[in-house]
C-alpha positions as CSV (number, residue, x, y, z in Angstrom):
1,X,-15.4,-34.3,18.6
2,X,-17.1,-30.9,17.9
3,X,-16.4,-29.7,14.5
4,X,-16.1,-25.9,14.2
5,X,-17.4,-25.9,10.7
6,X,-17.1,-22.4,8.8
7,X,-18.5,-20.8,11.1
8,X,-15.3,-20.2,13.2
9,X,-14.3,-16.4,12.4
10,X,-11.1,-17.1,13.1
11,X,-10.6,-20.3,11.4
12,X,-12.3,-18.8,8.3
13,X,-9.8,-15.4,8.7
14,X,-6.7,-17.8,8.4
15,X,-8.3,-19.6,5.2
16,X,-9.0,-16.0,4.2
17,X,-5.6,-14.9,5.0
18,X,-4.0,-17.6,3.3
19,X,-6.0,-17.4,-0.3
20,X,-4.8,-13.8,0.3
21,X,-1.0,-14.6,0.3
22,X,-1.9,-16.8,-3.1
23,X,-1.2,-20.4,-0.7
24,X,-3.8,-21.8,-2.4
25,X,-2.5,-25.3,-1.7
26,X,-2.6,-24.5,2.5
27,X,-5.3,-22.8,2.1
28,X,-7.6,-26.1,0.5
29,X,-6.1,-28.3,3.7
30,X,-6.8,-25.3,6.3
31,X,-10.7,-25.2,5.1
32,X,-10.7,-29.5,4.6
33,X,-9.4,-28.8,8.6
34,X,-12.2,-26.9,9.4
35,X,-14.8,-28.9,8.0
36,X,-13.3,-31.5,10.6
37,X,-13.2,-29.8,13.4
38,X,-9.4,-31.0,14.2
39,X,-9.1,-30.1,18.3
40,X,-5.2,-29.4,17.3
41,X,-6.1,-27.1,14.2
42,X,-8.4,-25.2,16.6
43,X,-5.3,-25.2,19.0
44,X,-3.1,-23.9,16.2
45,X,-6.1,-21.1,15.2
46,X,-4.1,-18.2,16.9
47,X,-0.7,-18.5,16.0
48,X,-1.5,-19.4,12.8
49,X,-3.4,-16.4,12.7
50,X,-0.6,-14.6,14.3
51,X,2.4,-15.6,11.5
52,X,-0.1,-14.8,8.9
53,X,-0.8,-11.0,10.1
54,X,3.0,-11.1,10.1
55,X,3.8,-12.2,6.9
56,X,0.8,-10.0,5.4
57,X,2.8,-7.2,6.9
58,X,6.2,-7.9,5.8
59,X,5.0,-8.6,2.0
60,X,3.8,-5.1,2.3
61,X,6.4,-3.2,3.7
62,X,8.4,-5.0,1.0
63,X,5.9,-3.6,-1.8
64,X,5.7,-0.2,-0.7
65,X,9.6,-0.3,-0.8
66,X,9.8,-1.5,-3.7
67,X,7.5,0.9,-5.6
68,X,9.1,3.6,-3.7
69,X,12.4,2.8,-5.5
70,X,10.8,1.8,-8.9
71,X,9.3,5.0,-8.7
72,X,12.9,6.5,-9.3
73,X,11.8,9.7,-7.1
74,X,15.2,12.5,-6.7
75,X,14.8,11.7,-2.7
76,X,12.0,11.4,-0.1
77,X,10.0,14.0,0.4
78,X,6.8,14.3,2.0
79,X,4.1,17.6,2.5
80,X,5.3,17.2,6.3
81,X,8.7,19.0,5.2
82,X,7.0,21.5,2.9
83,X,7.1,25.1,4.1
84,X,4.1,26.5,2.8
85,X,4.7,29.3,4.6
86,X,7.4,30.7,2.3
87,X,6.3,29.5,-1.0
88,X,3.0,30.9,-3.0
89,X,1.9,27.4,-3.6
90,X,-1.4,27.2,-2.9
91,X,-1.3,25.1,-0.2
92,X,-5.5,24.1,0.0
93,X,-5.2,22.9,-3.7
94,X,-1.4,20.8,-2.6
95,X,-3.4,19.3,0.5
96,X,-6.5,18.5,-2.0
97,X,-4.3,16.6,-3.9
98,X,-2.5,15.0,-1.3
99,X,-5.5,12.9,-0.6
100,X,-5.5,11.5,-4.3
101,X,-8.7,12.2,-5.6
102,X,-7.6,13.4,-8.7
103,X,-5.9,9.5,-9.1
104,X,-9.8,7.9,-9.3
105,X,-11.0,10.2,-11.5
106,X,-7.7,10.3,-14.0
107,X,-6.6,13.6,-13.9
108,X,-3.1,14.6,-14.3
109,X,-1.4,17.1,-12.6
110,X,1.0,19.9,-13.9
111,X,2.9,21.3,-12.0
112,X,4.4,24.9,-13.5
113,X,7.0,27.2,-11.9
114,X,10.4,28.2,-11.7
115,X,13.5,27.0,-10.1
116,X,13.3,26.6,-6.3
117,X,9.5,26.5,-6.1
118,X,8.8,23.5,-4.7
119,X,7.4,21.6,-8.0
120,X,9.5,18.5,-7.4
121,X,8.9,18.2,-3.7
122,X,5.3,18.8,-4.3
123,X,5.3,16.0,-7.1
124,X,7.5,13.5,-4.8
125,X,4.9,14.0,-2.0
126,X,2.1,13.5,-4.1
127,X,4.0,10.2,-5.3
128,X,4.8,8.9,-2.3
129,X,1.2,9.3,-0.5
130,X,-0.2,7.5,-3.9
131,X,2.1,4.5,-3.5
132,X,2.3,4.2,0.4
133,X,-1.8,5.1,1.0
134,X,-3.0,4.3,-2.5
135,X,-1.2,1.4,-3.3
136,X,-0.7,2.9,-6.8
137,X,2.6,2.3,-9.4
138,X,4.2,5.5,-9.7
139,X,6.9,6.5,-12.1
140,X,8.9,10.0,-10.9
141,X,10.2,12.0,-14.5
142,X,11.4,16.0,-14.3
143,X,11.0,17.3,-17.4
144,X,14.7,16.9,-19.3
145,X,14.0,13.0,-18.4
146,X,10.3,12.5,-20.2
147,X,11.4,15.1,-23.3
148,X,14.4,13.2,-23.7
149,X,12.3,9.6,-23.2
């Protein structure tokens, strides 16, 4: 019997995987597998690898969603539906944003203007790029809601 040992990428990727998805319990057997170098464990390698891509996905579909609707944004809006063209927004600044540098360093954004401007489609897209590309919590307020909180 040859053992793979931990030097099986994709035997150590699953062990990985699982720690990952907080199975520490699987995860323990899955490297005490390893270190025997079980012919039907190696077998089981890919689709184990496999289901555990899958679930990794699914959990984070689910959290995007979720943040997405804890966020409480008016509706979903993204820059893609923003006509720059007919607003004075200053669309190098808006795109600058967009990529969330101002999130790392902890600088908040004010958006001023008046009705019909595009401040809360600006501030949902901003939003929803932090939480879907970020990974950030995000809470959506106009300003009647946060005076009024």
């Amino acid at each position: 019997m040859s053992g793979l040992g931990r030097h099986d990428p994709a035997s150590a990727a699953v062990e990985v995987m699982l720690r990952g998805l907080k199975m520490y319990g699987m995860a323990q057997a899955v490297g005490e597998l390893i270190e025997q170098g079980a012919p039907a464990f190696k077998a089981a390698v890919p689709i184990l690898s496999q289901l555990l891509k899958a679930e990794m996905s699914e959990r984070e579909v689910r959290s995007i969603a979720y943040q997405i609707k804890a966020a409480r944004f008016p509706a979903y809006k993204d820059l893609a539906g923003f006509d720059f063209a007919s607003s004075e927004v200053n669309e190098a600044l808006v795109r600058q944003l967009h990529r969330g540098e101002f999130i790392d360093g902890a600088h908040n954004v004010v958006a001023l203007g008046g009705p019909g401007t595009g401040k809360t489609h600006i501030a949902t897209a901003l939003g929803i790029q932090a939480v879907e590309h970020h990974r950030k919590k995000v809470r959506f307020f106009s300003t009647v809601d946060l005076v009024n909180a």
